[in-house]
C-alpha positions as CSV (number, residue, x, y, z in Angstrom):
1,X,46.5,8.0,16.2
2,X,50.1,8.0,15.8
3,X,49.9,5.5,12.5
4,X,47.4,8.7,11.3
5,X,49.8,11.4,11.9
6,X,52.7,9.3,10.7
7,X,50.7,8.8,6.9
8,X,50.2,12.8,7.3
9,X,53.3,13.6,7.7
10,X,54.3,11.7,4.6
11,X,51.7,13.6,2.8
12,X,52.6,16.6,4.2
13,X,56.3,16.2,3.5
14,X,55.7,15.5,0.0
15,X,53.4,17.9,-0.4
16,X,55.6,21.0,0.9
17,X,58.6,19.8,0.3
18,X,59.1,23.0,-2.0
19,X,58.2,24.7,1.3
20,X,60.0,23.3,4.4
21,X,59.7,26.0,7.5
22,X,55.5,26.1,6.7
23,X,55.5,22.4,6.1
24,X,57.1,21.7,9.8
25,X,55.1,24.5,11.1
26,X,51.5,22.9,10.6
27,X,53.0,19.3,10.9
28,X,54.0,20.8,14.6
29,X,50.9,22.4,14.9
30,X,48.7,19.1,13.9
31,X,51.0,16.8,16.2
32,X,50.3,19.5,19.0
33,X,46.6,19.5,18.4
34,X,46.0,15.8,18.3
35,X,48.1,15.0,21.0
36,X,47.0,17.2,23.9
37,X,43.5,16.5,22.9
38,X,44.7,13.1,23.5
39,X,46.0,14.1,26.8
40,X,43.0,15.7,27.7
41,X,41.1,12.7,27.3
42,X,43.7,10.5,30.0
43,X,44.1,12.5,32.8
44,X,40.3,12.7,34.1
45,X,38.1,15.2,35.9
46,X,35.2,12.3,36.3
47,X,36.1,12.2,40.2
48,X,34.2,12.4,43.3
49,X,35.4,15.4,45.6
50,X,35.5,16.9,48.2
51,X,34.5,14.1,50.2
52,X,31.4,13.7,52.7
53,X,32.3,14.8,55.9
54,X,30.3,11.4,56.8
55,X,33.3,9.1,57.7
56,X,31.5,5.7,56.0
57,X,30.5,7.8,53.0
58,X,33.7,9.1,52.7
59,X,35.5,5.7,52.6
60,X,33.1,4.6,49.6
61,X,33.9,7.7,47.2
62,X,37.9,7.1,48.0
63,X,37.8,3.9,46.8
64,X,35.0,4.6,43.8
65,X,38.1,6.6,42.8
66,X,40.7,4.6,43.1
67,X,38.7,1.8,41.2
68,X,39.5,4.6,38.2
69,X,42.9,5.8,39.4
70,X,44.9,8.3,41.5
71,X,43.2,10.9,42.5
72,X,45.7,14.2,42.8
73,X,43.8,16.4,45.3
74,X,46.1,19.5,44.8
75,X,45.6,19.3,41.1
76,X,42.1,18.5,40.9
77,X,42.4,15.6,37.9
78,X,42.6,11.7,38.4
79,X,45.3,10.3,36.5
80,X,43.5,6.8,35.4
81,X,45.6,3.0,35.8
82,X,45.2,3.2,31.9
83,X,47.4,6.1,31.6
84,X,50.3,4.7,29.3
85,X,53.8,5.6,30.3
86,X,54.8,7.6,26.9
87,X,52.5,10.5,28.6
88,X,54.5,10.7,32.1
89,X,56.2,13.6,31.2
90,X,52.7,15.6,31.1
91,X,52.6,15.2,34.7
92,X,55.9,14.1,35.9
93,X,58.6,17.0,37.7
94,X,61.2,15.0,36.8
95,X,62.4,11.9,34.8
96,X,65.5,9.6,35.0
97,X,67.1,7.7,32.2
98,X,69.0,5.0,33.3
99,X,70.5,1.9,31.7
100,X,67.8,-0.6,31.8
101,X,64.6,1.9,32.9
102,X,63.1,5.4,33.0
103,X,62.4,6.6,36.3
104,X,59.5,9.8,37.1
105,X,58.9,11.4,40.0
106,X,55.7,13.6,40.2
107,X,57.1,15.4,43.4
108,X,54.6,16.5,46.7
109,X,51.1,15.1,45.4
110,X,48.1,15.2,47.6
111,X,45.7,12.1,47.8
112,X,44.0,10.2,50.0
113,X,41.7,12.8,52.0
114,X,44.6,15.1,52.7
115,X,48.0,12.9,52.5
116,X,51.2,14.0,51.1
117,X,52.7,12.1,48.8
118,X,56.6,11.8,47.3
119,X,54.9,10.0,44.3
120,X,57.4,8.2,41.6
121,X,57.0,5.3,38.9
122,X,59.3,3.4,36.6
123,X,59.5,1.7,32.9
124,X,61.9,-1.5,32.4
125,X,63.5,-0.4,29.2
126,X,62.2,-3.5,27.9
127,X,58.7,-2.7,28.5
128,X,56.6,-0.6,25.9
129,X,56.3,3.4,26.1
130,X,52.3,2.7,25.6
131,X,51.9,0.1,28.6
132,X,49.7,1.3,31.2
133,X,51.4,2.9,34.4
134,X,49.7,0.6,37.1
135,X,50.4,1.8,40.2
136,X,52.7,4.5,41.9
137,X,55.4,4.1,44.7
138,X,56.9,6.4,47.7
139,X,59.9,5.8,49.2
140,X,59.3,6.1,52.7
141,X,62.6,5.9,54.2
142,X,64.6,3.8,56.1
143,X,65.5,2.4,59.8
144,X,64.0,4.8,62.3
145,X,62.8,7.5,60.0
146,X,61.2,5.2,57.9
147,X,59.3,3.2,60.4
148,X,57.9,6.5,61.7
149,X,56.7,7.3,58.4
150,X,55.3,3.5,57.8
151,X,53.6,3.9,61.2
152,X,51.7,7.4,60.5
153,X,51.3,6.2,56.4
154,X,49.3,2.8,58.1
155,X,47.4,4.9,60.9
156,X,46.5,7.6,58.0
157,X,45.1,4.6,56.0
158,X,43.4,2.7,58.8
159,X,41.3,6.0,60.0
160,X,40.5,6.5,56.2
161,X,39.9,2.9,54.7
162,X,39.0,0.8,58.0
163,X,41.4,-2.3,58.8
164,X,43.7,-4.1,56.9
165,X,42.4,-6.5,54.6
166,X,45.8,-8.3,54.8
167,X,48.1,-8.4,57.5
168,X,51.7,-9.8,57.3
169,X,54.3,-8.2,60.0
170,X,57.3,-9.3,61.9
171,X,59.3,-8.1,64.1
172,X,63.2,-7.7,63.1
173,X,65.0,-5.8,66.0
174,X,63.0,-2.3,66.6
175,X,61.5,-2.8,63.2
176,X,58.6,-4.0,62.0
177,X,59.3,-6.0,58.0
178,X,56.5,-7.7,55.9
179,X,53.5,-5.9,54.3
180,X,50.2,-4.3,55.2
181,X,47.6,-4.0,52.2
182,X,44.1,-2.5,51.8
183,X,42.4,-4.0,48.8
184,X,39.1,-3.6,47.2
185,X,38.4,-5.4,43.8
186,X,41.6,-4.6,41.4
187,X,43.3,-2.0,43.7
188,X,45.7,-2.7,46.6
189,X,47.2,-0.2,49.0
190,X,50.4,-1.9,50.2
191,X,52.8,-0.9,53.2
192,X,55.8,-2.5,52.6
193,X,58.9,-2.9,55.3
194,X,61.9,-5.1,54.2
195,X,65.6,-6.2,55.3
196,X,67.9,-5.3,52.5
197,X,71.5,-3.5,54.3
198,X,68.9,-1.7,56.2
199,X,65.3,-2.0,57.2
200,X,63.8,0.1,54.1
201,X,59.6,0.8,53.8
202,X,57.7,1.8,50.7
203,X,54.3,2.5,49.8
204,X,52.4,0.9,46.8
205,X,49.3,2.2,45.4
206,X,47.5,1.1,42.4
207,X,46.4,-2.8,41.0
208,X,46.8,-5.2,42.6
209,X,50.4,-7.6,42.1
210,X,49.9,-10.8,40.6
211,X,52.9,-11.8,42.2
212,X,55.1,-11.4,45.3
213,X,56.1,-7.8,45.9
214,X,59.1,-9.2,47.2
């Protein structure tokens, strides 16, 4: 798509170049049609809700969905793990350019049967725009704040999903540090707690890491 509109626009160009203010005007106007129909097609209304009031049903259409991505209850769309990173700013409230990443947040998102969400993502600069966003992170917190948070975050999950499939915690002083995860083919819901100058937790939702989160 953007190889077509890029050969338009030389056509166009050439074309109008007698004519510049209506030449920009319909190349806008093109860009702006094919891309939001592109948009369109990403962020997905193929998504089961509301749920069943049935507790076992219920846990089978939240992960039918996440098998196909995030499900944003507040906004009624599922934003798919395909969704490439050029598009964030379609959904995102705010974005951060820093030296060596891009950093979105999509503020207070509902998911999960009812949880609030301080959803965020990030790009290494090195990374291309058009690689899929794969999962999405919250900062939880830290020390004591955070551990609350971690504690109602795993209750939330255990109530909704059934127990952990994977179980990794220690004790460190009052804290708990390791992980928690809840997986189901490619998708992993993943508590973390870790000991970096303070006990720090975060929540990971999308596919599944290849590798050690930490």
């Amino acid at each position: 798509m953007d190889l077509y509109l890029a050969t338009l626009s030389l056509v166009l160009k050439s074309s109008l170049k007698n004519d510049t203010d209506n030449g920009m005007k319909l190349l806008s106007k093109l860009r702006n049609l094919f891309t939001t129909g592109e948009s369109a097609a990403e962020l997905s209304t193929d998504f089961i809700y509301p749920y069943s009031d049935d507790a076992d049903i219920k846990r089978e259409e939240i992960w039918k969905n996440l098998q196909k991505g995030i499900l944003l209850e507040d906004k009624g769309i599922l934003v798919p793990w395909s969704f490439p990173f050029y598009k964030m700013e379609t959904i995102q409230e705010q974005k951060r350019e820093r030296a060596d990443r891009t950093e979105w947040t999509l503020g207070k998102r509902i998911i999960l049967d009812g949880y609030e969400a301080q959803l965020e993502t990030m790009r290494w600069k090195n990374i291309p725009a058009e690689n899929p966003v794969k999962r999405l992170t919250e900062n939880l917190g830290v020390d004591d704040a955070g551990q609350e948070r971690f504690n109602q975050l795993k209750n939330h999950l255990t109530g909704l999903l059934g127990e952990a499939t994977k179980t990794e915690l220690q004790k460190f002083g009052d804290y708990d540090i390791g992980n928690i995860s809840w997986e189901k083919g490619d998708i992993g819901l993943t508590l973390v707690g870790i000991d970096h100058f303070n006990v720090r937790y975060t929540f990971y939702i999308g596919l599944k890491f290849t590798n050690a989160i930490y």
